[in-house]
C-alpha positions in Angstrom: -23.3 -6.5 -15.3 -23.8 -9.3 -18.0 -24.2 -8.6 -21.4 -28.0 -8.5 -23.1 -27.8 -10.3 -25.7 -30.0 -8.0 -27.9 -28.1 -4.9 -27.4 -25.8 -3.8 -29.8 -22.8 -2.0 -27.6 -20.0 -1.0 -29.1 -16.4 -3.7 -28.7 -14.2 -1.8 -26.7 -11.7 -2.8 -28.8 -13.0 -0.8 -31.6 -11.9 2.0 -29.3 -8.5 4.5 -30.7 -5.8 3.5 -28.6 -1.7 2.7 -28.9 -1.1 0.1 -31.8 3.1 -0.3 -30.3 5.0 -3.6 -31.9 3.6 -5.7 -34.4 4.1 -8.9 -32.1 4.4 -7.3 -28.6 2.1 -4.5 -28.7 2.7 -1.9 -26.0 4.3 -4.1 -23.5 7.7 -2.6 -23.7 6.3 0.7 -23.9 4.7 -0.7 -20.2 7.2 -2.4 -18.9 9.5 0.8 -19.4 8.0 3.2 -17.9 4.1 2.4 -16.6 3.2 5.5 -14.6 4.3 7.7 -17.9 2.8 5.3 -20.1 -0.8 5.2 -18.7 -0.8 8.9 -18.1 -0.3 9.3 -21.9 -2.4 6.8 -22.6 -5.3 8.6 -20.7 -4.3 12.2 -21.7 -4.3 11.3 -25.7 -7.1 8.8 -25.4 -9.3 10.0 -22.7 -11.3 8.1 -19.9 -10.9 4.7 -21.6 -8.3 3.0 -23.8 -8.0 -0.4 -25.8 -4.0 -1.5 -25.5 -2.3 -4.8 -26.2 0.2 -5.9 -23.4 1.4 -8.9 -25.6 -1.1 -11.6 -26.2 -2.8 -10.0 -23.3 -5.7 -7.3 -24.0 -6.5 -4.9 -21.8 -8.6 -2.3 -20.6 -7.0 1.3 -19.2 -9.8 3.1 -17.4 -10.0 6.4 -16.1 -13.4 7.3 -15.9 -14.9 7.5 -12.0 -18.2 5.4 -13.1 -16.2 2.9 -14.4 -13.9 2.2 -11.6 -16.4 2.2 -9.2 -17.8 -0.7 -11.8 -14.4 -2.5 -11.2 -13.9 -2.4 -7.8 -17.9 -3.4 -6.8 -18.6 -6.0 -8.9 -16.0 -8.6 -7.8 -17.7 -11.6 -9.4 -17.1 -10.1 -12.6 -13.5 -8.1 -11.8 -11.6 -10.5 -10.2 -8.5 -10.7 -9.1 -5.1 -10.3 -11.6 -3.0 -13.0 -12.7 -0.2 -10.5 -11.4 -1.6 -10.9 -7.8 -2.3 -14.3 -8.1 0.8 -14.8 -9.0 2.5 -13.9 -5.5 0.4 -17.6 -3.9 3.8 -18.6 -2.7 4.3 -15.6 -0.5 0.8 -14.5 0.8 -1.3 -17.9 0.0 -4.8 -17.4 0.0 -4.7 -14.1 2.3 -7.3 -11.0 2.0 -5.5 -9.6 -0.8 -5.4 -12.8 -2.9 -7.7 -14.8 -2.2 -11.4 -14.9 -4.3 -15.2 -15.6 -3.6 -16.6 -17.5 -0.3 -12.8 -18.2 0.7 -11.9 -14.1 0.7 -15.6 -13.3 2.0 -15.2 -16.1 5.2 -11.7 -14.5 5.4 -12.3 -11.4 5.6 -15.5 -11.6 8.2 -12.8 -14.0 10.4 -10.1 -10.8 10.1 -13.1 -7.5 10.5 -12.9 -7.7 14.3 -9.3 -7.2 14.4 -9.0 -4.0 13.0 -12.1 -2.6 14.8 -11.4 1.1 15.7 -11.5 0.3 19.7 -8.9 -2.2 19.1 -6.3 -0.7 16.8 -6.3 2.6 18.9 -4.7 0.2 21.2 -1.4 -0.4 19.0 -1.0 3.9 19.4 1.6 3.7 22.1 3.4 0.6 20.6 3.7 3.1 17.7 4.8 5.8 19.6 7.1 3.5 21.6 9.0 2.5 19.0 9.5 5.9 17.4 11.1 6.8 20.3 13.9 3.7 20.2 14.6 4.9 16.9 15.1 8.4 17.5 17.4 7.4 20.2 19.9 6.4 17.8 19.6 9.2 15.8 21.9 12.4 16.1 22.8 16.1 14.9 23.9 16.0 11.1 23.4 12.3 10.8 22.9 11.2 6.9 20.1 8.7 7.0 17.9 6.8 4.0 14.9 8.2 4.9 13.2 5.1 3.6 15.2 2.4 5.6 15.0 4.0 8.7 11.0 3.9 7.8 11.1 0.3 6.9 13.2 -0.7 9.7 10.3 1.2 11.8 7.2 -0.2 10.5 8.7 -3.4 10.4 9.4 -2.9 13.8 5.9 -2.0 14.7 4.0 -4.5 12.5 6.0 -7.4 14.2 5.4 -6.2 17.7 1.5 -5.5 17.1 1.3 -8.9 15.1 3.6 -11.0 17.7 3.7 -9.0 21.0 7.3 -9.4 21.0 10.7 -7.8 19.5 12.0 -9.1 17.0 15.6 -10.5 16.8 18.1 -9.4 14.2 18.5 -12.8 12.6 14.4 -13.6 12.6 14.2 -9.9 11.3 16.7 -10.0 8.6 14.9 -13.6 7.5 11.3 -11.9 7.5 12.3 -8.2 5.6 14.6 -10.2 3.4 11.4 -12.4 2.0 9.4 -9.0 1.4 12.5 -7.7 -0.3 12.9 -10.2 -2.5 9.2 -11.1 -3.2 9.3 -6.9 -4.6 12.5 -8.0 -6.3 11.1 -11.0 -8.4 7.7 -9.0 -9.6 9.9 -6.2 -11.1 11.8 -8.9 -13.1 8.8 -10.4 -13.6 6.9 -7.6 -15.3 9.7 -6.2 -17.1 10.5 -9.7 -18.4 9.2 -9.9 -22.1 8.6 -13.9 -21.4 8.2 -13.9 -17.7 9.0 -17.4 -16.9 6.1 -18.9 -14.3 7.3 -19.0 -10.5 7.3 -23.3 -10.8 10.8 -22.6 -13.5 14.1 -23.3 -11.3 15.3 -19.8 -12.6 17.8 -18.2 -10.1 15.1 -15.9 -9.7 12.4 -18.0 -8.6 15.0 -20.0 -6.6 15.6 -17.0 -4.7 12.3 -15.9 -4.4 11.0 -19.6 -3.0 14.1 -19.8 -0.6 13.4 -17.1 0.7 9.7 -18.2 1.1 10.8 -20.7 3.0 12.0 -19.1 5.9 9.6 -16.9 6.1 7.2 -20.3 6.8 9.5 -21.4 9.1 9.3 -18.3 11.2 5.6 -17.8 11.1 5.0 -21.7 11.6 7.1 -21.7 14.9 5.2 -18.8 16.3 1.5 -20.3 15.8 2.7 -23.1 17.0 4.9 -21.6 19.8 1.6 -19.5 21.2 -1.3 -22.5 20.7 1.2 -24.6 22.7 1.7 -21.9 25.7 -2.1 -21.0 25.3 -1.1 -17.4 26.5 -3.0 -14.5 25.2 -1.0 -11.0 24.7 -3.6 -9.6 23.2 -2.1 -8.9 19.8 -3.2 -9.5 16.3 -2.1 -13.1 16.3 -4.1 -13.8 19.6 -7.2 -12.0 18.3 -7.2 -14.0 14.7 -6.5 -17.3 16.6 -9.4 -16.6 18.9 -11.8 -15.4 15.8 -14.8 -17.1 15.1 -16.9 -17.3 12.0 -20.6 -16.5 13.1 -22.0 -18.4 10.9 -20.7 -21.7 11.5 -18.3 -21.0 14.6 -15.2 -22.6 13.1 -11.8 -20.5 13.5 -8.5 -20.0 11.4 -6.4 -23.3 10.4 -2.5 -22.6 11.1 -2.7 -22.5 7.1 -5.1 -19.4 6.7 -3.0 -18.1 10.0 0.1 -18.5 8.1 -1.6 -16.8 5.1 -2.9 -13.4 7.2 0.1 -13.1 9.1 2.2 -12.5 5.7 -0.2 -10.5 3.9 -0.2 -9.0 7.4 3.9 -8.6 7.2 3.5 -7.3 3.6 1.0 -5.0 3.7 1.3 -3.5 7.1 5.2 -2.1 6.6 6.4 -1.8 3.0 3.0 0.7 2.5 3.3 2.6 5.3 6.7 3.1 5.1 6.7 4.2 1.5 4.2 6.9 2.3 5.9 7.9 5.7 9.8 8.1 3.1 7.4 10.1 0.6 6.5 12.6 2.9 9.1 13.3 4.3 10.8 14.0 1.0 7.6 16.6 0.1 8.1 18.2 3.7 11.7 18.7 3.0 10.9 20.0 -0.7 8.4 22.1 1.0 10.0 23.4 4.7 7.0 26.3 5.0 5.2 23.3 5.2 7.3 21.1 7.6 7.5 24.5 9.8 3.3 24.9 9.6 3.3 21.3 10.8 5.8 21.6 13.8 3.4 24.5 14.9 0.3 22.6 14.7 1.9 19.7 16.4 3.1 22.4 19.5 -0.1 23.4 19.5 -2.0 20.2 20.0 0.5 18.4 22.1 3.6 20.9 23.5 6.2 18.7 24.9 4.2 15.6 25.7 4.3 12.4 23.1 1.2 11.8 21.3 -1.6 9.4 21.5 -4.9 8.3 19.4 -6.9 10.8 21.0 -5.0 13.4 19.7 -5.3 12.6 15.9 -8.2 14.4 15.1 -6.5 17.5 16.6 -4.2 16.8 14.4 -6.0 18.2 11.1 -2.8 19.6 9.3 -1.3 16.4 9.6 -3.8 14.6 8.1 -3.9 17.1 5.0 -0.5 16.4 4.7 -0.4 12.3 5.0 -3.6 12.6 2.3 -1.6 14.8 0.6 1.6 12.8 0.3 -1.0 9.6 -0.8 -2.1 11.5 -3.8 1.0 12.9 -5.0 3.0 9.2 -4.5 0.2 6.3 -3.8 2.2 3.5 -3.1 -1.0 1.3 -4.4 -0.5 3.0 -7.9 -2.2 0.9 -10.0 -5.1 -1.3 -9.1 -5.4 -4.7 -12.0 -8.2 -7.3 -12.4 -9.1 -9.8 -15.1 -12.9 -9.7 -16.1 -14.4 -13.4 -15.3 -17.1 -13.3 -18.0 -18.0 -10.9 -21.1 -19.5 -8.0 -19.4 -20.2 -4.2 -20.2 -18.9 -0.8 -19.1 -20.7 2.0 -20.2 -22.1 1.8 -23.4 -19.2 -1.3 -24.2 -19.2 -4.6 -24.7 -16.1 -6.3 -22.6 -15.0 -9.9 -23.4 -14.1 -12.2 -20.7 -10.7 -13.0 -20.2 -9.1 -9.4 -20.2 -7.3 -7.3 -18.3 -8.8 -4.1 -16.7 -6.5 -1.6 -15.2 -7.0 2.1 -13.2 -3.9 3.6 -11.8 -4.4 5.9 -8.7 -0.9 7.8 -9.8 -3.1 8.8 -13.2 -6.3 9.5 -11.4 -4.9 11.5 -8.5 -2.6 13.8 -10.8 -5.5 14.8 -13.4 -6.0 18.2 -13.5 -9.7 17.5 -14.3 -10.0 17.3 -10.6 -7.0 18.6 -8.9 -6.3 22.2 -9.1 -2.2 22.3 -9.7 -2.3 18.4 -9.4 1.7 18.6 -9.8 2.0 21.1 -6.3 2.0 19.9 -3.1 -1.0 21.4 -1.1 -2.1 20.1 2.0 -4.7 22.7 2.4 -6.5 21.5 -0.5 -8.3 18.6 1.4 -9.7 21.1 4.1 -13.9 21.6 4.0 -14.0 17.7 3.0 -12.6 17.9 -0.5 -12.3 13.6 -0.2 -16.5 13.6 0.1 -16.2 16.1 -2.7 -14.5 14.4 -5.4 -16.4 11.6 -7.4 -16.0 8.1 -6.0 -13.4 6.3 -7.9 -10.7 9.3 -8.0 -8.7 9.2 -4.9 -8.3 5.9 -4.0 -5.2 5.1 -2.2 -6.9 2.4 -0.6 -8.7 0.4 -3.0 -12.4 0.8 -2.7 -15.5 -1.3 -3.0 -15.9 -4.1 -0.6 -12.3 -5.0 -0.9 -11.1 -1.5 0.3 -8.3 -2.3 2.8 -8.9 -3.5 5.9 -5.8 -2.0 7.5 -6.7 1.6 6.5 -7.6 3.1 9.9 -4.4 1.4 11.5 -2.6 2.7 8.5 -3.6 6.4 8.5 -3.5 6.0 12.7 0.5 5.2 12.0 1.4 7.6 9.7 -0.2 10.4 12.0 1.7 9.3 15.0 4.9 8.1 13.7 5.0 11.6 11.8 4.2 13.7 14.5 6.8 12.0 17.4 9.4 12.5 14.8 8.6 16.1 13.9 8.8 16.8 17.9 12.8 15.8 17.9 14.0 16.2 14.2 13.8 18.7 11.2 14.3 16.7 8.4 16.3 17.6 5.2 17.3 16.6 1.5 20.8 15.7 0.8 20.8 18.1 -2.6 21.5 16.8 -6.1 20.2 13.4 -5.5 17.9 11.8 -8.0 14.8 10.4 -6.4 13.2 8.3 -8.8 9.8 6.5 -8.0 9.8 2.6 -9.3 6.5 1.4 -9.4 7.2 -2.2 -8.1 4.7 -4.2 -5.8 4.4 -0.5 -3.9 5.2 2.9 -5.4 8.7 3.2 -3.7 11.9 5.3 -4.3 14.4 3.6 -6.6 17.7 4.5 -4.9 16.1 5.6 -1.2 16.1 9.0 -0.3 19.1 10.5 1.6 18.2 13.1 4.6 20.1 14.9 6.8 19.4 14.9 10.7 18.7 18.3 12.6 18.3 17.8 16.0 15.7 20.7 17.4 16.6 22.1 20.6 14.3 20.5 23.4 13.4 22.7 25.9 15.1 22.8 29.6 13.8 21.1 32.3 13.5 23.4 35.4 14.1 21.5 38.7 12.6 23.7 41.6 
């Protein structure tokens, strides 16, 4: 919305808000801690709040009206410096990218994710569950959160490739997302974050790893247009899309861009909520037991597929649930692109506007106990309930994600075939602390113990 120039809204600025250091302003106070910091920020200050993140200024909102404002109107929120700074690992994919180049993108990548043709990645899902549980035993102590990432990672390279992955290309490609979340950590709790072009050790490592990551995706795009085989996985179906406006299809560059936001997005999220879950259902085992009921119910002793998710209604409380509580996509950041207004406000250009989904989904204003796990709270369509712009755990707007149905689709599954073989529970007197890096994730993993269920006998006549 632009600015009239003969109104007379209020600066934003003139708003109350934290004052912090004379020269840094609240950055520290940030950079510390965000997720206790913004819920302060919005429980002294209310649904929005002037701060100064160094020289930067920004905008805290926590009002539903207004996010919706921010995540619409993409001409005028646009996307962060912080995003825009990871170019050298996802390029000018769907979740960095701006304008025609994102729109074109995104029309190009729609197809792909239709409903028809995700429900088609169900048994891969399944599938490779099943490998992983055949490794597991009786009393085995586990990271709840590897064994997650190995999985997705798993998954999201044989949807994406149509093939299994070898240790070494594996290592190469986890490595890259590992230390891509390891260099925007420094970078944000650096008080002079040094740009990604300085030959700090950091960016050294970050870039190195870049580079075989390239490698790797290079020599498959150019591995399958040579063979001119169709497997009918993700990479086959983007090489194949056409734009219908002017026909034309993805360059190996915008390929190469998809495929890693592709890598990024589709494992480290999934497996975050999937290692968050299961700590709730072990925090909660009335719950884990309700769910092994429903799942007996709907499915006795056979593995499950994509038609049985919306039998599966518990489970979905439960994976929503688990997304309020800990939503790996905790904080969503954009820069405004021109002076603009929210509310009754007059915005400058060139600032910073931030909502954060671990704020929004644990106000009490519209979450009864919004510290308690309750699954049964999203039964009678509590989601189409709730004012647009307060549970969000992916995005919204036009840029809401685009992997959100294959997302939900794995969580259901992958929970479910686990929950057939395995009770899962805490090793006690650990700390599990959540470190809000590129994803909401657990800072030192979460440590599980393995309980083998009994399976039931096979009767030969």
């Amino acid at each position: 919305m632009k600015l009239d120039k003969h109104q007379s809204n209020q600066d934003i600025f003139s708003l109350p808000g934290p004052q912090g250091n004379f020269l840094l302003g609240s950055l520290i106070d940030f950079a510390r801690d965000p997720l206790l910091f913004m819920t302060q920020c919005v429980r002294e200050y209310g649904e929005i709040t002037p701060l100064r993140l160094g020289s930067k200024k920004v905008i805290l909102l926590a009002k539903p009206e207004y996010i919706q404002q921010m995540l619409k109107d993409r001409a005028t929120f646009t996307k962060s410096m912080a995003l825009k700074s990871m170019h050298a690992l996802l390029g000018q994919g769907l979740l960095t990218s701006e304008g025609e180049t994102w729109f074109r993108q995104r029309r190009l990548a729609q197809p792909v994710f239709h409903q028809k043709r995700i429900a088609d990645y169900g048994e891969i899902m399944v599938t490779n569950t099943q490998k992983m549980l055949a490794n597991w035993q009786d009393g085995d102590i586990k990271d709840i959160q590897s064994e997650m990432m190995h999985l997705t990672f798993s998954i999201i390279m044989k949807t994406l490739f149509n093939k299994d992955v070898l240790e070494d290309e594996a290592h190469d490609v986890a490595q890259a997302m590992q230390i891509s979340s390891e260099w925007m950590i420094t970078q944000r709790k650096s008080l002079i974050p040094f740009p990604e072009i300085f030959p700090t050790p950091s960016n050294l490592r970050y870039h190195n790893a870049i580079k075989k990551l390239d490698k790797y995706i290079y020599r498959i795009v150019d591995e399958r247009r040579s063979s001119g085989e169709d497997p009918g996985d993700l990479l086959s179906m983007m090489m194949q899309a056409r734009d219908e406006d002017d026909g034309t299809q993805m360059n190996d560059k915008q390929l190469r861009d998809e495929i890693a936001t592709l890598i990024f997005a589709g494992h480290e999220t999934s497996a975050n909520t999937l290692a968050w879950t299961w700590m709730l259902l072990s925090q909660h085992p009335t719950i884990q037991t309700k769910l092994r009921l429903e799942v007996e119910q709907v499915l006795g002793d056979r593995t499950p597929t994509f038609t049985d998710i919306p039998a599966l209604k518990y489970t979905s409380m439960i994976i929503k649930e688990a997304m309020r509580l800990y939503p790996v996509v905790w904080t969503i950041i954009a820069d405004t692109s021109r002076e603009c207004t929210i509310g009754n406000y007059h915005v400058p250009g060139d600032c910073t506007v931030i909502t954060s989904q671990w704020v929004m989904h644990r106000w009490e204003r519209y979450f009864e106990e919004p510290e308690s796990f309750k699954p049964e709270r999203w039964a009678e369509d509590l989601e189409k309930r709730l004012p647009q712009g307060v549970y969000t755990p992916f995005g919204g707007g036009p840029r809401t994600c685009i992997g959100k149905n294959f997302a939900l689709m794995e969580a259901v599954l992958l929970l479910v075939t686990i929950v057939q073989k395995f009770e899962i529970n805490l090793i006690p007197n650990q700390s599990i602390v959540p470190e809000p890096t590129i994803t909401l994730q657990p800072k030192n993993g979460i440590k599980v113990v393995l309980n083998k269920l009994p399976q039931p006998s096979v009767i030969v006549a």
